[in-house]
ZADO-1210 file (C-alpha; in nm, 4 decimals, padded with zeros to 6 digits):
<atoms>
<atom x="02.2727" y="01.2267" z="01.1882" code="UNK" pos="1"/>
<atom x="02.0408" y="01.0176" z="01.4567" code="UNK" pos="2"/>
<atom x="01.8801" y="01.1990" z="01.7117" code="UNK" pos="3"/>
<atom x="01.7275" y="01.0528" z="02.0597" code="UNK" pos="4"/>
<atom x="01.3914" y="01.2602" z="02.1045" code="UNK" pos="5"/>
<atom x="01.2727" y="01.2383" z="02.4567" code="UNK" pos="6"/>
<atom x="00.9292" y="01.1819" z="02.5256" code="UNK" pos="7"/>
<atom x="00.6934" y="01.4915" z="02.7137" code="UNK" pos="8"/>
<atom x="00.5207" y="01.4963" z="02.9747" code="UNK" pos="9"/>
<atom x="00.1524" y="01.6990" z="02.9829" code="UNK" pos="10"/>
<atom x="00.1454" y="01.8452" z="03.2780" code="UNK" pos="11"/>
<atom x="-00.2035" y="01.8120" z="03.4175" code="UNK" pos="12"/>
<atom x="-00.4465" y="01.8528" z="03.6663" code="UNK" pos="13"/>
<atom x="-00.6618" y="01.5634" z="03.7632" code="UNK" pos="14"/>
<atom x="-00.9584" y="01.6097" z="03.9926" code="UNK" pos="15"/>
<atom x="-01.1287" y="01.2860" z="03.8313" code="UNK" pos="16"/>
<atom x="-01.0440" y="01.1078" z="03.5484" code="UNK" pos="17"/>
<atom x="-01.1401" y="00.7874" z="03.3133" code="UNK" pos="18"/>
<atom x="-00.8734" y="00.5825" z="03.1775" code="UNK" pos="19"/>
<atom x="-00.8442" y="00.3089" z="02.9175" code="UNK" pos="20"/>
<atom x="-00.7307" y="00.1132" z="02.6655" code="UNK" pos="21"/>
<atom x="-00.7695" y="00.3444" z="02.3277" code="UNK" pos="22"/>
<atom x="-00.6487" y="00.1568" z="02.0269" code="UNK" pos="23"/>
<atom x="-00.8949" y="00.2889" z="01.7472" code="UNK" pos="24"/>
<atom x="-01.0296" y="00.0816" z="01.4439" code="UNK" pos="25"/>
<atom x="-01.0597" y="00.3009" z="01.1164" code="UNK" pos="26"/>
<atom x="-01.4193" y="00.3011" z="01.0779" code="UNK" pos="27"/>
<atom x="-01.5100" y="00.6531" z="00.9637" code="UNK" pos="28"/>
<atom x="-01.8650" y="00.5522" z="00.8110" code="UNK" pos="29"/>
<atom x="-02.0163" y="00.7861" z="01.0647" code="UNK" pos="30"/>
<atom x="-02.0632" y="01.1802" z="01.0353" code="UNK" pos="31"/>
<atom x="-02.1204" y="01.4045" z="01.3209" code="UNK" pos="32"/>
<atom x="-02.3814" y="01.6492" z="01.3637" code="UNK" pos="33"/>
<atom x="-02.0728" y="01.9284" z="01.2007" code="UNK" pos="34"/>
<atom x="-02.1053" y="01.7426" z="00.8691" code="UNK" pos="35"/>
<atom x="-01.7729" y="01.5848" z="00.9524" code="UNK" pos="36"/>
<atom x="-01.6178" y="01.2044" z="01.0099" code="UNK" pos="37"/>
<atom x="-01.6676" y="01.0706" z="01.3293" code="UNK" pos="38"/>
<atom x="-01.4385" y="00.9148" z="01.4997" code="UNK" pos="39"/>
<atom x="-01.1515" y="01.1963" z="01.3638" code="UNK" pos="40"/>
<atom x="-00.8290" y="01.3194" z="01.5455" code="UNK" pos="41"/>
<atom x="-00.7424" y="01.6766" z="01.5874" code="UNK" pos="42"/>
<atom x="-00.5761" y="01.8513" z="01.8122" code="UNK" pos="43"/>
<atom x="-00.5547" y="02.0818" z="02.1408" code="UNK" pos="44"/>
<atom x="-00.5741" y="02.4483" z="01.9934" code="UNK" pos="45"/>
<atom x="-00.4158" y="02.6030" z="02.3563" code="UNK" pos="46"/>
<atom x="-00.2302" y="02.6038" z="02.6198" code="UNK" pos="47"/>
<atom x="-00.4663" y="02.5388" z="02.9141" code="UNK" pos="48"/>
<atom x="-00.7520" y="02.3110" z="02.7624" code="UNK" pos="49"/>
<atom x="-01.0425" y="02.1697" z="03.0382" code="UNK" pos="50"/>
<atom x="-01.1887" y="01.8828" z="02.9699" code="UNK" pos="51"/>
<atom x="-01.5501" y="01.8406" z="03.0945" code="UNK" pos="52"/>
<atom x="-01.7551" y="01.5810" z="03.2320" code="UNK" pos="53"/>
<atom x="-02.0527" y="01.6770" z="03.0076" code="UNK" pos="54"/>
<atom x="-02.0806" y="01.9230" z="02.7124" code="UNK" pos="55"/>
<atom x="-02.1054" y="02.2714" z="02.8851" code="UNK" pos="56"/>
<atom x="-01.8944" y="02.4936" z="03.1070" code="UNK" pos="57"/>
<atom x="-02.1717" y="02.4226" z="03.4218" code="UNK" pos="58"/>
<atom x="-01.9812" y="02.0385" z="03.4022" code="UNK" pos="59"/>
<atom x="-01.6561" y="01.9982" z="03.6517" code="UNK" pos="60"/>
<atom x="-01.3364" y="01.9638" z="03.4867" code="UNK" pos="61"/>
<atom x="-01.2102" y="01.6741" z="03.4730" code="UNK" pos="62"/>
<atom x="-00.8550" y="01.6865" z="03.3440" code="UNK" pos="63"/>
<atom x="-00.6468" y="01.9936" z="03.2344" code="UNK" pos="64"/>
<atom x="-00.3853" y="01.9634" z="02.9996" code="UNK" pos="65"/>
<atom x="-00.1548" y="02.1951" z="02.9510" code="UNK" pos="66"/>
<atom x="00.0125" y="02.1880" z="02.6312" code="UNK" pos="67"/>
<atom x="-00.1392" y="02.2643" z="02.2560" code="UNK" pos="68"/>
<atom x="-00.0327" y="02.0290" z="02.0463" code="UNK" pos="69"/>
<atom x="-00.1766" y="01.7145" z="02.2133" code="UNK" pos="70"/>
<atom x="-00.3706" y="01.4780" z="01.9903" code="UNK" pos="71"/>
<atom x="-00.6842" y="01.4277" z="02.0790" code="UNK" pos="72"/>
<atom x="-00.9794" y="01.1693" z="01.9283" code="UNK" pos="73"/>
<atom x="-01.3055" y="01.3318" z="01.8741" code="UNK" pos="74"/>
<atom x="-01.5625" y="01.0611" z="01.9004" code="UNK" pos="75"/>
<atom x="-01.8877" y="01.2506" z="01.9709" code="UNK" pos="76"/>
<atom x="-01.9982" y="01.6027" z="01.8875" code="UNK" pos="77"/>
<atom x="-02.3289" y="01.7706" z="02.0794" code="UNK" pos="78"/>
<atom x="-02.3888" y="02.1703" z="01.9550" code="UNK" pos="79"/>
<atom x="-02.0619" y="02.3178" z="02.0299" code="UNK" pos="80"/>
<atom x="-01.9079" y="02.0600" z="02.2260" code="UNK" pos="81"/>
<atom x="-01.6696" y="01.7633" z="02.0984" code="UNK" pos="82"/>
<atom x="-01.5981" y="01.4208" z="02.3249" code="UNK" pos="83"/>
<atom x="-01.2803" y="01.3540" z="02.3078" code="UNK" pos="84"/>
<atom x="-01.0417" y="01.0357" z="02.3756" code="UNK" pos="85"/>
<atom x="-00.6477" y="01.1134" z="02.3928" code="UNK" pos="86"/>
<atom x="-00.3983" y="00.8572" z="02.3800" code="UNK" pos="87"/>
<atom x="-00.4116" y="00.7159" z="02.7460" code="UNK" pos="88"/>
<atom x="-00.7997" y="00.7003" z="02.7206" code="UNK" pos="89"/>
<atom x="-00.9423" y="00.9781" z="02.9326" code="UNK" pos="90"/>
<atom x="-01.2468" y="01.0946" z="02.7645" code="UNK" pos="91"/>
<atom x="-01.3814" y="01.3815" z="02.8177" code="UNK" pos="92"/>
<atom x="-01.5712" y="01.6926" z="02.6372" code="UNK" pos="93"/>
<atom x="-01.3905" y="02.0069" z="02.5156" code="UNK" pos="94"/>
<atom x="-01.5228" y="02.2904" z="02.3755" code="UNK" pos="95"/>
<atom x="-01.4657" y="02.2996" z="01.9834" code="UNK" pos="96"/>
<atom x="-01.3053" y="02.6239" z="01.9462" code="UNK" pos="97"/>
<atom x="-00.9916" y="02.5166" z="02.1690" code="UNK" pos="98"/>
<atom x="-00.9007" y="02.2391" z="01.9021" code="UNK" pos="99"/>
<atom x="-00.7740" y="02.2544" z="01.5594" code="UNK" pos="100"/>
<atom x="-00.7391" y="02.0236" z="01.2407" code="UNK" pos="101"/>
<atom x="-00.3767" y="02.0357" z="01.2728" code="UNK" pos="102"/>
<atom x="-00.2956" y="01.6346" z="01.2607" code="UNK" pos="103"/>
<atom x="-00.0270" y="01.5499" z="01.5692" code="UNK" pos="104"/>
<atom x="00.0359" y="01.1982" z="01.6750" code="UNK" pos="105"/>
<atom x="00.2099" y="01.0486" z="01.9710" code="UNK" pos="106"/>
<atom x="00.4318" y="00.8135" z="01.9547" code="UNK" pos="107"/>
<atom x="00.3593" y="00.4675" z="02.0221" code="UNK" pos="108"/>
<atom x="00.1834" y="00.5613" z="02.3686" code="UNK" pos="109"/>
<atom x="00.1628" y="00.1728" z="02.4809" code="UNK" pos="110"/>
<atom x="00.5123" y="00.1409" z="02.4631" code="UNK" pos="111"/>
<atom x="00.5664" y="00.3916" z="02.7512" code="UNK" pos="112"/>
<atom x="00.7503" y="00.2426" z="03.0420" code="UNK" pos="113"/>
<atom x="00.8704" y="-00.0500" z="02.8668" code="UNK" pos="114"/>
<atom x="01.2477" y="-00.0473" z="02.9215" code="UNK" pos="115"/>
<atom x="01.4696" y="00.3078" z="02.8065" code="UNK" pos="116"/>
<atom x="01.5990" y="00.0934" z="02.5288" code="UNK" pos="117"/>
<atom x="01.2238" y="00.0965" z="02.3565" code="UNK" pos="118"/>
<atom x="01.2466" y="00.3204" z="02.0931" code="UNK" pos="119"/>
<atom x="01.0267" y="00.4231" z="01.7574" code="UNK" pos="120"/>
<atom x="01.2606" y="00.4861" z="01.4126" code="UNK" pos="121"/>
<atom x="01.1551" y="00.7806" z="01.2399" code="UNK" pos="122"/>
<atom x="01.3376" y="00.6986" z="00.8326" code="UNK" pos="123"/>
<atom x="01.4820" y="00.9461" z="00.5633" code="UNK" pos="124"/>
<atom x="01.1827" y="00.6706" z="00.3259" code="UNK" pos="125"/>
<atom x="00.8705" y="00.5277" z="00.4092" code="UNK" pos="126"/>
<atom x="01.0333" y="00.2030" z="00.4054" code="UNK" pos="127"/>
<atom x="01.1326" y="-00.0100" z="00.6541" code="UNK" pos="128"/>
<atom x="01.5224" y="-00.0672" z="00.4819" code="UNK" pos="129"/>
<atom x="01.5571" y="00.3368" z="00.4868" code="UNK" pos="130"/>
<atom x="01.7907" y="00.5087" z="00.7033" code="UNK" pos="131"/>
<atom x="01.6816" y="00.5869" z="01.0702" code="UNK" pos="132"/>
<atom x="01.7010" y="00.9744" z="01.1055" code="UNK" pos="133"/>
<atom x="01.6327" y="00.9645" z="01.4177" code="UNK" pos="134"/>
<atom x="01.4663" y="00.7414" z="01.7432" code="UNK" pos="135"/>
<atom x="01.1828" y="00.9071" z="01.9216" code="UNK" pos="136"/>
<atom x="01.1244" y="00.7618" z="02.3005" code="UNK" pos="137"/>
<atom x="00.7578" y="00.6331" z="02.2816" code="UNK" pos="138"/>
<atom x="00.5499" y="00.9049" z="02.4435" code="UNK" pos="139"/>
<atom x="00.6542" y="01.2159" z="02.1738" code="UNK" pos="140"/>
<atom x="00.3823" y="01.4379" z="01.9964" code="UNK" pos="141"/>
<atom x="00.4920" y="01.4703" z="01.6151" code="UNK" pos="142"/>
<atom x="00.3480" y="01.6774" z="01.4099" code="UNK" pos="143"/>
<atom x="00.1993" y="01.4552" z="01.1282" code="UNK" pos="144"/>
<atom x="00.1824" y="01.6033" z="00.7828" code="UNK" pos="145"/>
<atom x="00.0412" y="01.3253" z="00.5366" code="UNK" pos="146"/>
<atom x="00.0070" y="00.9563" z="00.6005" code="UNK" pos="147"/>
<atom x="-00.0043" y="00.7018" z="00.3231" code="UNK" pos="148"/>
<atom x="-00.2037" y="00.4323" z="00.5029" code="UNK" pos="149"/>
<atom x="00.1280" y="00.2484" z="00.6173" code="UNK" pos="150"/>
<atom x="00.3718" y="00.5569" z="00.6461" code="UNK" pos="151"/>
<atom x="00.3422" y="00.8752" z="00.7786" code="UNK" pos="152"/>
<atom x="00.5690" y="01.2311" z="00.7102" code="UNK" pos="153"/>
<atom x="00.6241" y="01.3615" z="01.0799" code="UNK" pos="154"/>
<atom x="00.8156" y="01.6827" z="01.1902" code="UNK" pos="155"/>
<atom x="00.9715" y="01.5662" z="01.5492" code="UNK" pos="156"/>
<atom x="01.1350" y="01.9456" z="01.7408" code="UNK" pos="157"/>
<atom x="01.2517" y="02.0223" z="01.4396" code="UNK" pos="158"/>
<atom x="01.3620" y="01.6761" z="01.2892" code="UNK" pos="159"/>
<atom x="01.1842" y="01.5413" z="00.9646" code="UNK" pos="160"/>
<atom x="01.0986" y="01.1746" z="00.8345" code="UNK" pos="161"/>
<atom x="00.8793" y="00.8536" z="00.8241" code="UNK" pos="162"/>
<atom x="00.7081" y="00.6740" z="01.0785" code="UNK" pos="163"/>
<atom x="00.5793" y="00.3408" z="01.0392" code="UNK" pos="164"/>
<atom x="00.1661" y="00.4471" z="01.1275" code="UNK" pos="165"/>
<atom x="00.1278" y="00.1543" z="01.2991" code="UNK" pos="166"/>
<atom x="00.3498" y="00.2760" z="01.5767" code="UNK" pos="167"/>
<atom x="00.1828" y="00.6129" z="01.6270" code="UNK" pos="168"/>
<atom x="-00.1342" y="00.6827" z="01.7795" code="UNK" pos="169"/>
<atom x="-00.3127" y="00.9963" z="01.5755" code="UNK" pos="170"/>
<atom x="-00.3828" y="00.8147" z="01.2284" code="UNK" pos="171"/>
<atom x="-00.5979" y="00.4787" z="01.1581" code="UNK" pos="172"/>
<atom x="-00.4298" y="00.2067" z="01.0251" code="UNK" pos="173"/>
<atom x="-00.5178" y="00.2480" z="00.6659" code="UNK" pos="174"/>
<atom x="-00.5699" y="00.5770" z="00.6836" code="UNK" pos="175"/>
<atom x="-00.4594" y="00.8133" z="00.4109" code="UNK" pos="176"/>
<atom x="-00.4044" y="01.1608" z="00.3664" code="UNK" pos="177"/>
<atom x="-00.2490" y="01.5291" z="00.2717" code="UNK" pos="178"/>
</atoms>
């Protein structure tokens, strides 16, 4: 059976913003003050997350989203405090206790826009000849269980498969894991 998964929208609040190009390179030489990689993806713990202008609650919010779930990039970390990058390129800092280690991806983010016939395969393989299981509408959070460096094993609302990684952004190309 092929499903059509729509893409979401994260409703947000904007009072200012930075935007930008964010295709990562998988350079994870670097650890953070935590002991841990840096750059990493996690993502959004809550509900309601704010991101900051600077690492403390005294900084204005920049963006709100409102959905857990959301990968985010963590790409600095300062005492409790973790920069972030999400998928459209608004960087920001969030708290660390509002994110988790859960891995989510979104679906090839630059494709958004790009015609309603633009569409990413999720397979039954991690194989480009395996059966499509269903096409996710670029712009749809998956929740990313391993990745093999060129595959990754995704849960879509309920639906289960293989995404090519290259056309997801929450995993480095190359990057592999359990």
């Amino acid at each position: 059976m092929r499903r059509v998964l729509s893409s979401f929208v994260v409703a947000a609040v904007v009072a200012a913003g930075v935007a930008g190009a964010a295709m990562p390179a998988f350079a994870q030489a670097a650890k953070g003050p935590s002991g841990l990689p840096l750059p990493r993806f996690v993502s959004l713990k809550s509900k309601s997350v704010n991101l900051r202008v600077g690492p403390s609650t005294d900084y204005a919010i920049a963006w709100r989203y409102m959905r857990s779930g959301v990968p985010v990039e963590i790409i600095q970390e300062y005492d409790n405090w973790r920069r972030v990058r999400d998928a459209d390129g608004s960087e920001g800092w969030v708290n660390q206790a509002l994110l988790s280690g859960d891995r989510t991806a979104v679906t090839a983010p630059w494709m958004r826009g790009k015609g309603e016939d633009v569409f990413v395969n999720m397979r039954r393989e991690p194989m480009s000849s395996a059966g499509i299981v269903a096409r996710l509408q670029p712009g749809v959070v998956v929740h990313v269980g391993e990745c093999n460096g060129d595959w990754c094993h995704a849960d879509a609302q309920g639906t289960e498969g293989w995404i090519a990684q290259s056309e997801i952004w929450g995993a480095y190309p190359g990057e592999a894991f359990k």
